[in-house]
C-alpha positions in Angstrom: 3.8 13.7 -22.9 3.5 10.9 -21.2 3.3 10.3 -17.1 4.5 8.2 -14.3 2.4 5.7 -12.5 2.1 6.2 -8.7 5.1 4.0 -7.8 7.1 6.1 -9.4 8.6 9.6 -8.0 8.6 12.3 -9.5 11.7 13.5 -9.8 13.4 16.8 -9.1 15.9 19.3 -11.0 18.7 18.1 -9.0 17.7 14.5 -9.6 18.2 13.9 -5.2 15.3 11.8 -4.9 15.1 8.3 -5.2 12.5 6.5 -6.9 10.2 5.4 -4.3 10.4 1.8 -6.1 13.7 1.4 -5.3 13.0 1.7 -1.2 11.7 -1.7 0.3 9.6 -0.6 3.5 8.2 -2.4 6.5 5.3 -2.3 8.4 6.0 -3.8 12.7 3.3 -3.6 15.3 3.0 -0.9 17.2 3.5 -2.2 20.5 6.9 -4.4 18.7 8.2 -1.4 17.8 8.2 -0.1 21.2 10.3 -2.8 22.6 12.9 -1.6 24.7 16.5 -2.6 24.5 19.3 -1.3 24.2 19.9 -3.6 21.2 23.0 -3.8 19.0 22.9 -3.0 15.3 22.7 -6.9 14.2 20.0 -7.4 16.5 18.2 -4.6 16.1 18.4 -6.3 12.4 17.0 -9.2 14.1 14.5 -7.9 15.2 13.3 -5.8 12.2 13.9 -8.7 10.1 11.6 -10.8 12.4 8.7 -8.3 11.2 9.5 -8.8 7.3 8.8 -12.7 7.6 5.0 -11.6 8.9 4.7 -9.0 5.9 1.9 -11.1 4.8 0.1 -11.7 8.2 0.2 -7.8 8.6 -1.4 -8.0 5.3 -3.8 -10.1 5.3 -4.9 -8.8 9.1 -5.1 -5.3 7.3 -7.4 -6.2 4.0 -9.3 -8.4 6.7 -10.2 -5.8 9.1 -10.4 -3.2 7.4 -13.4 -5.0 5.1 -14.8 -6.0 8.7 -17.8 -4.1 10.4 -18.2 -3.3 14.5 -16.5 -5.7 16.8 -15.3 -9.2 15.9 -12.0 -8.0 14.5 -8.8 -10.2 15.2 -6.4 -8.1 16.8 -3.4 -10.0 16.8 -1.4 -12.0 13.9 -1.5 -15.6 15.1 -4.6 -18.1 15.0 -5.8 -19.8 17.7 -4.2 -22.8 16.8 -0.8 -21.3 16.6 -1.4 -19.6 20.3 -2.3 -22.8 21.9 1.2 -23.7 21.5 3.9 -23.0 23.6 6.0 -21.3 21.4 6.0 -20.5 17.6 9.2 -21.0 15.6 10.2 -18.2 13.0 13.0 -18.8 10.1 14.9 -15.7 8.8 16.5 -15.3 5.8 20.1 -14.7 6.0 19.7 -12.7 3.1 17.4 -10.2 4.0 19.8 -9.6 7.0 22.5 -8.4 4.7 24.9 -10.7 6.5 28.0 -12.0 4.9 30.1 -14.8 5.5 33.0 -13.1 7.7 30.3 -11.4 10.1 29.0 -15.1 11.1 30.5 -14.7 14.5 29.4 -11.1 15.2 25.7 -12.9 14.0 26.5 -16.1 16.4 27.3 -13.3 19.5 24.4 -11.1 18.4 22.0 -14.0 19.0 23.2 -15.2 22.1 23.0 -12.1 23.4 19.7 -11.3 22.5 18.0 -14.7 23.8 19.9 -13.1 27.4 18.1 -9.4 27.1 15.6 -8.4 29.4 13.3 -6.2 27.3 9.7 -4.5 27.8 7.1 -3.9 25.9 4.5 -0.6 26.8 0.9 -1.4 28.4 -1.7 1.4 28.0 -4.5 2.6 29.1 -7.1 5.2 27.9 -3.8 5.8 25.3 -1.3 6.5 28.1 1.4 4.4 28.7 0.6 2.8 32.2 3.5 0.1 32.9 5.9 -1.9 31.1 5.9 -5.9 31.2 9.8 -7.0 31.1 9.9 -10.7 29.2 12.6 -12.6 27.4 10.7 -12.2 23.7 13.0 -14.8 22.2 13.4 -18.2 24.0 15.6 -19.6 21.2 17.9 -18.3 18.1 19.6 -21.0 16.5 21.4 -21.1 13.4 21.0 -24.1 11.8 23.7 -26.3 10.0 24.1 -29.4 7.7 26.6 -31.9 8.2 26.4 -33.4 5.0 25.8 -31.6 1.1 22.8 -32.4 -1.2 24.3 -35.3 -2.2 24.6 -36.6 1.1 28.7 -36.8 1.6 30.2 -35.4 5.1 31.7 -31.7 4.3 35.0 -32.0 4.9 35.5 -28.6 6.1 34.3 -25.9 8.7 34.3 -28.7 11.3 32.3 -30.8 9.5 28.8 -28.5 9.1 27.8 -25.8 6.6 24.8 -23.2 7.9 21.3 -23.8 6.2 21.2 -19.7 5.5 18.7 -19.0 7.7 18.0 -18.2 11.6 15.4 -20.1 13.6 13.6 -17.8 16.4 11.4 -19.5 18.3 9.3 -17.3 20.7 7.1 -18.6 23.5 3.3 -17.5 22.6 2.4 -16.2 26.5 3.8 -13.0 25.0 2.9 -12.8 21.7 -0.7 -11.9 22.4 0.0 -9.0 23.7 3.6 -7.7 21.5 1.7 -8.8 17.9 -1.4 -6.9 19.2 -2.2 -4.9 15.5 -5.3 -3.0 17.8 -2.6 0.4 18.4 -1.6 0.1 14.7 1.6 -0.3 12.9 4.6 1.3 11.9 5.8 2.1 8.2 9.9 2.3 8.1 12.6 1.4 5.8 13.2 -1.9 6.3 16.7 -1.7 5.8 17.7 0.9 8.3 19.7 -1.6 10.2 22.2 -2.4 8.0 23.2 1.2 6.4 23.4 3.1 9.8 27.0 3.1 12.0 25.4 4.1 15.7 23.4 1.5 17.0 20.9 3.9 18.2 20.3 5.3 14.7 17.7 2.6 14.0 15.8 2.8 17.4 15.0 6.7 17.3 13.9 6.5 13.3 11.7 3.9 14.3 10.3 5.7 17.0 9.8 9.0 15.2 8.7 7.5 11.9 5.5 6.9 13.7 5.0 10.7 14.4 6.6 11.4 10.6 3.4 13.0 9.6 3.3 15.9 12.6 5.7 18.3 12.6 6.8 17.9 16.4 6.1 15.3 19.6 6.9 16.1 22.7 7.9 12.6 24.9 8.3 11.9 28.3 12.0 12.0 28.9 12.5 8.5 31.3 9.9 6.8 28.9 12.2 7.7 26.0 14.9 6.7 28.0 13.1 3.3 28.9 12.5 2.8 25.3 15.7 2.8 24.4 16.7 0.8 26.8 19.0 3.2 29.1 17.0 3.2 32.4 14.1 0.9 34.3 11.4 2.8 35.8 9.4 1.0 39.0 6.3 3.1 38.3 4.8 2.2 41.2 7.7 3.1 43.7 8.3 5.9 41.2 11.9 5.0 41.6 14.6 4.7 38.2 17.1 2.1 38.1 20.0 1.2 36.3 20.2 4.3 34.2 22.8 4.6 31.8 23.7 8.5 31.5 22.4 9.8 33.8 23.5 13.4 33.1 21.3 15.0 30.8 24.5 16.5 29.5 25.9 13.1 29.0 23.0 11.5 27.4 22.9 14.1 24.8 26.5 13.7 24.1 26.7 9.8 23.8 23.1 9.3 22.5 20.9 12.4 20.9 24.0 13.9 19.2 25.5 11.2 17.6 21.9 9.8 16.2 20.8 13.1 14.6 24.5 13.9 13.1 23.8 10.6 11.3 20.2 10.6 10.8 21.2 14.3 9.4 23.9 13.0 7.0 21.4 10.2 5.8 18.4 12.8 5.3 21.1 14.6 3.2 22.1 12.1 1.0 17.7 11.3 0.8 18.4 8.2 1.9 16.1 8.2 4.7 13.1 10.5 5.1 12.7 12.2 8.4 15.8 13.2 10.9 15.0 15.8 13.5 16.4 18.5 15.9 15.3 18.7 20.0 15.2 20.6 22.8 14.7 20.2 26.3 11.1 21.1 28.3 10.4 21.9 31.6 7.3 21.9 33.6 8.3 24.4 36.1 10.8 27.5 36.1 14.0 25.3 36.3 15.7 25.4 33.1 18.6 23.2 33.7 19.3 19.7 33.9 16.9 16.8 33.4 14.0 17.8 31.8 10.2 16.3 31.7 9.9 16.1 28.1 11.9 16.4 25.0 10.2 17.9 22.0 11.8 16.7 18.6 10.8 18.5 15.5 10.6 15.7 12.5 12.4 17.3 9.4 11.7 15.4 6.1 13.8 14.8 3.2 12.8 15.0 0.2 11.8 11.4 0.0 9.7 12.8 3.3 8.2 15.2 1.5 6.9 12.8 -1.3 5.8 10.0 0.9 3.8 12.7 2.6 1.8 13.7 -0.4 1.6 9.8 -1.6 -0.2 9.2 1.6 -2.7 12.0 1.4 -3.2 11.1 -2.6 -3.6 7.2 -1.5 -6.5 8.3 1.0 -8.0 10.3 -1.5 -7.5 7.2 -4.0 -8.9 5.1 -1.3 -12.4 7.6 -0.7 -13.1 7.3 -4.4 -12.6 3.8 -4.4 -15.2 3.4 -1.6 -17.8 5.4 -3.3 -17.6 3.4 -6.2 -18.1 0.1 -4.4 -21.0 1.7 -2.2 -22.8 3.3 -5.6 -22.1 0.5 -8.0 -21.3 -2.6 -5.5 -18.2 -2.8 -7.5 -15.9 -5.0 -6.1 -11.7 -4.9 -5.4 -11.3 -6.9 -8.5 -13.6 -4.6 -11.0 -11.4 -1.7 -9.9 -8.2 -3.3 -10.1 -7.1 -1.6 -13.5 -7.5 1.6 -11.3 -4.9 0.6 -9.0 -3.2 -0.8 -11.5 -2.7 2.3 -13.8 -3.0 5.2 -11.3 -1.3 8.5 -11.6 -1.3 10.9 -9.3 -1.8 13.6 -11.5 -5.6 12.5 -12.2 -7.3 12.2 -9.0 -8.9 16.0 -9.2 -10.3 15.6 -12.9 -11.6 11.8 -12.0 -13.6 13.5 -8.4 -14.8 15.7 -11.1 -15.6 12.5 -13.6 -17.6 10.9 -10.9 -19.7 13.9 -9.9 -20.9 14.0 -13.4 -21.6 9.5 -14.4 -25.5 10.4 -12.6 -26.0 12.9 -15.6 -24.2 10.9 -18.3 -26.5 7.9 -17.1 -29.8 9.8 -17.4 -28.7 12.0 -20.6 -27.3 8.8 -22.1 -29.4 5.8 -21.2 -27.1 3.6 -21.2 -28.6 -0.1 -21.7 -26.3 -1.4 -18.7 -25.7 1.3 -16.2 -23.2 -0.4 -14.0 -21.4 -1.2 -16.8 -21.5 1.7 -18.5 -19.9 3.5 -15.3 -17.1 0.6 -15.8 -16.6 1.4 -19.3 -16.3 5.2 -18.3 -13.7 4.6 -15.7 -11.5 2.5 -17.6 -11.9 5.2 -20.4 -10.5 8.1 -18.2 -7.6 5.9 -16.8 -6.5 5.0 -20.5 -6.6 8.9 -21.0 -4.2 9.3 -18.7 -1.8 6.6 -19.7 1.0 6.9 -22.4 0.1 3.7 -23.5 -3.2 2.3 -24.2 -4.6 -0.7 -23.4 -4.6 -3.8 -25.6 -8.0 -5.0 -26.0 -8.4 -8.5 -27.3 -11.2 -8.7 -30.0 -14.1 -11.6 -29.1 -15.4 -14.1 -31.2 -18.7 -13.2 -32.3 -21.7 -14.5 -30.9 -24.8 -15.5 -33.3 -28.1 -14.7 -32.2 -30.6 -13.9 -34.7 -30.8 -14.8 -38.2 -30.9 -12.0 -40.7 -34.6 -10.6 -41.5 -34.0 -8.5 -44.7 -37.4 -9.1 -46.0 -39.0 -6.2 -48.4 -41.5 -5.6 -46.2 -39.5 -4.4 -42.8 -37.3 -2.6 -45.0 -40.1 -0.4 -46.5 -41.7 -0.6 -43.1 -38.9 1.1 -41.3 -37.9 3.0 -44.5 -38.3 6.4 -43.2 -35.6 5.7 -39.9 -33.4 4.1 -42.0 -33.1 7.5 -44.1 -32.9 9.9 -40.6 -30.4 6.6 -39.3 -28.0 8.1 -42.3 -28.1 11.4 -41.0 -27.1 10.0 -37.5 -24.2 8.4 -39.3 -23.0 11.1 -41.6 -22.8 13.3 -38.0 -20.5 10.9 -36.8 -18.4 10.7 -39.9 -17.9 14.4 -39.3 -17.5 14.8 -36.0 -14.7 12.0 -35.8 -14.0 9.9 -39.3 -12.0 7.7 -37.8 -14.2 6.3 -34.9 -16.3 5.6 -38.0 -14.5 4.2 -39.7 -13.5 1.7 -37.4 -16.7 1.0 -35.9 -19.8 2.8 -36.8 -19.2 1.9 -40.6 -20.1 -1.8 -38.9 -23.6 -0.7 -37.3 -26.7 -1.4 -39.1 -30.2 -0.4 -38.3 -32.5 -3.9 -38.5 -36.2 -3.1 -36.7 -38.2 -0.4 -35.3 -40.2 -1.4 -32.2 -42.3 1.5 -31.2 -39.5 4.0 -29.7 -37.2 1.0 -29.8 -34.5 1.2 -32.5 -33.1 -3.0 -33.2 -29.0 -2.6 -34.6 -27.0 -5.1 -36.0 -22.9 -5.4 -35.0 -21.0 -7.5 -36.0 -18.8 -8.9 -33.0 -18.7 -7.9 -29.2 -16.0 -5.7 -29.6 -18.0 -3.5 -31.7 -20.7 -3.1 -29.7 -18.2 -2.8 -26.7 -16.5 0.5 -28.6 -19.9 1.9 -29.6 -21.5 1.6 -26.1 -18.6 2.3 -24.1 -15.9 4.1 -25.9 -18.0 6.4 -28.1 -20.8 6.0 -26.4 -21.3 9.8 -25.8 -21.0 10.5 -29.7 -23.4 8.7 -30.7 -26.0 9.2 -28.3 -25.6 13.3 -29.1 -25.6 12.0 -33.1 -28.6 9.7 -32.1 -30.8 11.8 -30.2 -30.8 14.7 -32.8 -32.8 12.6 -35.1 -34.9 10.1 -32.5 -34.9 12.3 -29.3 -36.8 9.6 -27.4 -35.1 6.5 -28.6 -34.6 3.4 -26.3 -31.4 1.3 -28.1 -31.2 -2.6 -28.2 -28.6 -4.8 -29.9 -28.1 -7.7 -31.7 -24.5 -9.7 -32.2 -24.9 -11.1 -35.6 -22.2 -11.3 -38.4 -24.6 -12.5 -41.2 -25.6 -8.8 -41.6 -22.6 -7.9 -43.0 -21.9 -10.9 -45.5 
């Protein structure tokens, strides 16, 4: 029966969840993701779709710092040739904003808008949020046009320009420092959640709880929340709120909380997103009315939830192994690539239990290249576990030796040659057909002391032998010459 690979899902009876390869997912800064606003659904689109184009600087910072010992680390995602400029220019993709043609205006309004917004991003300190820094993050949207077509004629409609498909953000780099900085961490979402929800909030409070998705409750400060979404500023050090929008707890709940978890609800139902939640308020003291301190959500998952939960915990335990086998062997990312490539869930206990046991299959088996040997094991247990095996391309043979049949080796190592039939009639009966295929092409040449000399034809002979069925004939081997050290010659002319 065969299995699925770990980007697939597995699916349920009622066939609800989707296939985890069908769900495009982001990863945004920490401290972006905390920007407050009380931003619009097509700028909140913006702003998420600002994080896809630096997909691959998250990327790279990850696989670079995460290779990189003690201090040194870059923490944000610019160079220092990009941050000595005044400002760094961004193009989006129109396409990845799900935008069609009739919602240019809404776009055109959204942008405009958005260069106007005073936002904030969080400061902290010993992991408390101490102040907010209020900025204008975007200096410039444009979207660009063309007044001619690729052939270089006027357009003779739309006033006379056609837009390029894309949206130019230029931000100035005083704040980027400090609103890229990857040293807090990042975010994993659905990078999409913009464009499917109807409340403009939706977006903003996934976000913000899909970095707690893996704890089952967080308790937030109530005016930070509030700030966050943009609905209130706080003067911290006057310890004064302005400009609060709802100011009623009552009211907030109705126009903001409500409304988000109905649809955050509806979407969790139809396992389209992975966590919604339900709230309540807390108070510090006795009172139990009216504003409260904090408001404790509990994060349910979906399904989907549910899954990415246990894909996470696998993918660290993937990860650990991975580790050992670099530290033990000095394997590198690339050696251990058909690992990554071919994993399924379903193996990581029996492989743990694989790798306790290559230091005993190394001693008991002697192999003549340890390192490789482990290799050979590895990619051996993955193929187990795959409903297709690997193609292996046979090598052309590699001459080394001329053939020595001479009369007098041959009566000289007579006596091995005769307990060298026994080892090979084992093998016939323990598996005919790994005999047929390959040990039928194995032919013992010299005795050197303890040191048995065989013959193979080609590469991919001796590959099967030592790696593949290594195990089998060692046990076959070692019945007749318990104390044998192997060596092997590459040499067709044996065989002709």
């Amino acid at each position: 029966m065969g299995r699925k690979k770990v980007n697939q899902l597995m699916q349920s009876d009622n066939g609800l969840i989707a296939e985890l390869a069908d769900v495009k997912w982001i990863k945004q800064p920490v401290i972006y993701s905390m920007i407050s606003g009380d931003f619009t659904l097509m700028q909140m689109n913006i702003i998420i779709a600002l994080s896809k184009a630096i997909q691959e600087r998250i990327e790279e910072y990850l696989s670079r710092n995460c290779k990189s010992q003690g201090g040194g680390k870059q923490l944000t995602l610019f160079s220092n040739d990009e941050m000595a400029r005044e400002a760094i220019t961004i193009d989006l993709d129109l396409s990845d904003l799900g935008i069609r043609s009739d919602m240019y205006d809404k776009l055109e309004s959204a942008c405009e808008n958005l260069m106007k917004m005073s936002m904030s991003y969080p400061v902290y300190e010993n992991k408390k949020l101490a102040n907010r820094v209020y900025i204008n993050l975007f200096s410039r949207i444009v979207i660009p046009t063309n007044s001619d077509d690729v052939n270089g004629n006027p357009y003779a409609y739309k006033g006379g320009k056609r837009r390029k498909g894309i949206i130019s953000v230029t931000m100035l780099t005083k704040n980027l420092s400090d609103v890229f900085d990857m040293s807090h961490g990042y975010v994993n979402h659905i990078a999409t959640i913009a464009q499917f929800c109807k409340k403009k909030r939706t977006p903003r409070v996934y976000i913000y709880l899909e970095r707690w998705r893996n704890y089952k409750t967080k308790t937030v400060d109530y005016i930070e929340f509030k700030e966050y979404l943009g609905l209130l500023r706080y003067d911290r050090k006057n310890n004064v709120v302005k400009d609060e929008i709802y100011p009623s707890y009552w009211e907030f709940c109705q126009k903001v909380l409500n409304p988000v978890k109905k649809e955050m609800d509806k979407l969790l139902e139809k396992n389209l997103i992975d966590i919604s939640f339900d709230y309540e308020p807390i108070y510090r003291t006795t009172r139990k009315r009216g504003t409260p301190d904090e408001i404790k959500f509990t994060i349910k998952m979906s399904e989907m939830g549910k899954q990415l939960l246990e894909k996470g915990q696998v993918q660290k335990d993937v990860n650990s192994v991975l580790d050992h086998l670099k530290k033990e062997y000095g394997y590198t990312d690339n050696d251990l690539k058909f690992m990554t490539d071919n994993w399924v869930d379903e193996m990581l206990p029996a492989l743990e239990q694989e790798i306790l046991t290559l230091k005993e299959k190394e001693a008991k088996y002697k192999p003549q290249n340890p390192r490789g040997y482990v290799l050979v094991c590895l990619k051996n247990f993955v193929k187990a576990h795959q409903p297709v095996c690997e193609e292996v391309k046979e090598e052309e043979p590699k001459q080394e030796e001329p053939q020595d049949n001479s009369v007098d080796k041959l009566s000289r190592i007579a006596s091995e040659l005769a307990k060298f039939e026994k080892v090979l009639d084992a093998i016939r009966q323990r598996d005919a057909l790994a005999y047929r295929q390959f040990f039928s092409f194995i032919k013992l040449i010299d005795v050197e002391n303890n040191l048995l000399v065989f013959a193979v034809p080609t590469k991919f002979i001796y590959e099967q032998i030592e790696g593949t069925y290594l195990e089998l004939f060692r046990e076959a081997l070692y019945e007749q010459f318990p104390d044998a050290d192997v060596k092997y010659n590459i040499n067709e002319t044996y065989f002709k």
